[in-house]
N, C-alpha and C positions, 0 to 999 in steps of 0.2 A: 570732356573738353579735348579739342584735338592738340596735337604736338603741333609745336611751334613753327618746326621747319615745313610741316604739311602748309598749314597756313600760309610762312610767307612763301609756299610755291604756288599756291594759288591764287595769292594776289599779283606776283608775278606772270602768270598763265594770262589773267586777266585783263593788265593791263600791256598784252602781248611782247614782251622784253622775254629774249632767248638768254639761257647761260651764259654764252658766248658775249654777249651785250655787257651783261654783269661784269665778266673778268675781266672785260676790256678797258670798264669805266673803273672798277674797283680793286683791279690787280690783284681779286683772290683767285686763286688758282683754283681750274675746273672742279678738280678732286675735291676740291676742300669745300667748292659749292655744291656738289651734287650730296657729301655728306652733310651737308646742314640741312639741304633740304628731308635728307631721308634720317636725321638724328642720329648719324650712327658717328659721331664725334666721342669716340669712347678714347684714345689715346693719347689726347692732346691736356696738357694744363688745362685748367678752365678757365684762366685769364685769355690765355688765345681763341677759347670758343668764346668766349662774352667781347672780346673784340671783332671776332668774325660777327657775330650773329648783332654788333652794333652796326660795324660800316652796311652788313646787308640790308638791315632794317632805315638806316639815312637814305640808303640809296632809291629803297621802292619807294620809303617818304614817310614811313610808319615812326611811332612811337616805340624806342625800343623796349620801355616798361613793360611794355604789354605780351612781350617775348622773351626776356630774359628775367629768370629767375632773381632776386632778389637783390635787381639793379635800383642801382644809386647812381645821381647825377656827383661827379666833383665839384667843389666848391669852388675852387679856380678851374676852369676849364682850360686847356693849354690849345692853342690853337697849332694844328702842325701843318706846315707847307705841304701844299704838293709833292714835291719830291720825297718826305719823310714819310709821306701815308703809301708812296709807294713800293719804299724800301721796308716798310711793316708789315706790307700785305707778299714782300718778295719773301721776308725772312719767315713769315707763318708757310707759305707755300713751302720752302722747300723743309722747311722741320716737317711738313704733311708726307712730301717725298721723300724724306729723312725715313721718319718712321716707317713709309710704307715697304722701302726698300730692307731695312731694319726684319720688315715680319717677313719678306719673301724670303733673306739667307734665312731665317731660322726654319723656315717651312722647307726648303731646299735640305739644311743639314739633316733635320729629323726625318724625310724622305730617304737619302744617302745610310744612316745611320740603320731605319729599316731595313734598307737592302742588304748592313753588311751583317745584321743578326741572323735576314732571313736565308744569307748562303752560310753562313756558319752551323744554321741548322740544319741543312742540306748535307753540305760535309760529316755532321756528323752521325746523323741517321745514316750514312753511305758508309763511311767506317764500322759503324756497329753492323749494317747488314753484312760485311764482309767479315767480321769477328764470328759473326754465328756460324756463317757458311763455314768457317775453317773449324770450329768447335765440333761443327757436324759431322765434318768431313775422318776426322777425328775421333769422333764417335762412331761411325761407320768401321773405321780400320780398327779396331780394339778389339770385338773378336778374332779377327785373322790372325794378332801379333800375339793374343792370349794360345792360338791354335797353336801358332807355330813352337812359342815355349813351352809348352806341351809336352814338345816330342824328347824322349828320354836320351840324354845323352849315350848310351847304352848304343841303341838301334843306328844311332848317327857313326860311332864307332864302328860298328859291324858293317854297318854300308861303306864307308869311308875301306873299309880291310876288305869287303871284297873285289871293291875298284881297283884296288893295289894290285889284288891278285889277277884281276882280268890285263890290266895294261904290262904286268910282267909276264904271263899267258904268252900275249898276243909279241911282246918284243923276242920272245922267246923263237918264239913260231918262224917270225921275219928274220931270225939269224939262223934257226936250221939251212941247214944244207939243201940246195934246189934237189937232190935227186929221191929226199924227203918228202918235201912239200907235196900235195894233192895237184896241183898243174903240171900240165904237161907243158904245154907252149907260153913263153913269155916274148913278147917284141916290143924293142925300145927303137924310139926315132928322135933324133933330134936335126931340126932344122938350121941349115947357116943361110937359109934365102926363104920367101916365101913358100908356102908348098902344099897345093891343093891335096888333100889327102881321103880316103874313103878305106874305112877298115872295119870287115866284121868279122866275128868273135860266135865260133861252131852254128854261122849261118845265118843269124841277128848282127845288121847294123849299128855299130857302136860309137862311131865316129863320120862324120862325113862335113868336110869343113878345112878353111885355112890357115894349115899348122906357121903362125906367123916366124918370122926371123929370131933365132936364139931361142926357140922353145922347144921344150922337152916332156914326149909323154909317153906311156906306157903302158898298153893293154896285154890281157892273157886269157887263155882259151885253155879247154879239156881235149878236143883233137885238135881241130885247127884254126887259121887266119888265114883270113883273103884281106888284100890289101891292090891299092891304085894309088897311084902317085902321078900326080902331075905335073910335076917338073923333080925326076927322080936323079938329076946331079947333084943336088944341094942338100940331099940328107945324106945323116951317116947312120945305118941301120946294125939295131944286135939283136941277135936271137938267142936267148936263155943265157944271158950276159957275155955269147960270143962277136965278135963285131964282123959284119956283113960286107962285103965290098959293094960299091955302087952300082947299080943295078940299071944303072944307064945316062945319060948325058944331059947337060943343062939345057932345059927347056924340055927334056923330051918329055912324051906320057909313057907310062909304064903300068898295064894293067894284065890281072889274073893272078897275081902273087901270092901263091899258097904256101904258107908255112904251117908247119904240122912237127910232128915229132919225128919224123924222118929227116926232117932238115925242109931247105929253099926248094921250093920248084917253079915253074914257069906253065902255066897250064893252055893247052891252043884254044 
């Protein structure tokens, strides 16, 4: 036997009355007639569906026995106005809209609720990969730290003692006496102005560049120095920590300047 709401939609079909015809005469609202037709009245009392599926069935003109489950006529029948049948078919509608709005937040929260498990899972799959990465990382450097403890305090001692002795060596050496030392030729410049400079050291270029303002440096040679100066008023020059007089006037260039172990010369 077919379901009931099939039925009265194809006696409606039939006797060519749209939906819209229905809700208009009967004030049930679309929703609530397109579920009567398709039976899917699952959320409502069943006094509201045996009212619904009454006024629908007066209104095609059918018998409602013959549709609704194990109806009974009332013994008094109460007769209700116009205006009362329309405010019964107002308040079924929007309990229809009631509930349906009802099932959309709960479908919306558990939707929400999804998303915030499925970033939590996210986050935490992302912190464990970066736990391992550090474990690894870690496992990686353990033999190096195991190498390095290794090494016998003994040998670090003896290294440690002979660096001692190299850097005392070496201060040693630096406070000898110049006429000690292995160099012959030493020459210090220091600049109070710019000062284009060009100085090589037994015939290799060792310097060529702008000795800036306030600087101070100091090359040495086995025979000699050649040297150029381009604006040779503005240094003060020593040779083997004697100080040199100026070797010519500001602005000027001054080039061929051989120092050796003879002393200054001026070469043509």
């Amino acid at each position: 036997m077919e379901p009931a709401g099939l039925r009265l939609r194809k006696i409606r079909l039939e006797k060519g009355i749209s939906l819209e015809e229905v809700h208009k005469k009967t004030k049930i609202h679309l929703n609530v007639l397109k579920s009567i037709e398709e039976d899917s009245l699952i959320n409502f009392n069943p006094i509201y569906i045996k009212g619904f599926l009454k006024m629908y069935c007066q209104f095609l003109g059918v018998d409602p026995k013959e549709y609704i489950a194990d109806y009974k006529e009332p013994r008094y029948a109460l007769k209700l106005s116009p205006a009362k049948k329309d405010n019964q078919a107002n308040i079924a509608g929007s309990v229809f809209l009631r509930s349906a709005f009802i099932r959309q937040i709960r479908m919306q929260k558990k939707a929400i609720l999804a998303l915030l498990v499925i970033a939590a899972l996210i986050f935490i799959l992302f912190n464990l990969g970066r736990i391992f990465s550090s474990h690894r990382i870690l496992a990686q450097h353990k033999p190096r730290l195991s190498s390095a403890k290794a090494v016998k305090p003994k040998k670090i001692i003896e290294t440690n003692k002979a660096q001692k002795k190299q850097e005392i060596s070496s201060s040693r050496n630096e406070n000898t006496p110049k006429s000690e030392t292995p160099l012959i030729v030493r020459l210090a410049i220091h600049a109070r102005e710019n000062c284009l400079v060009q100085l090589k050291s037994d015939g290799k270029v060792v310097f060529y560049g702008t000795l800036t303002k306030g600087r101070s440096e100091s090359w040495h040679a086995k025979n000699k120095i050649e040297l150029f100066l381009g604006n040779a008023g503005v240094v003060d020059l020593e040779v083997n920590g004697k100080p040199i007089p100026q070797l010519g006037k500001r602005g000027e260039a001054v080039k061929n300047i051989i120092i050796s172990k003879e002393g200054l010369s001026r070469a043509r």
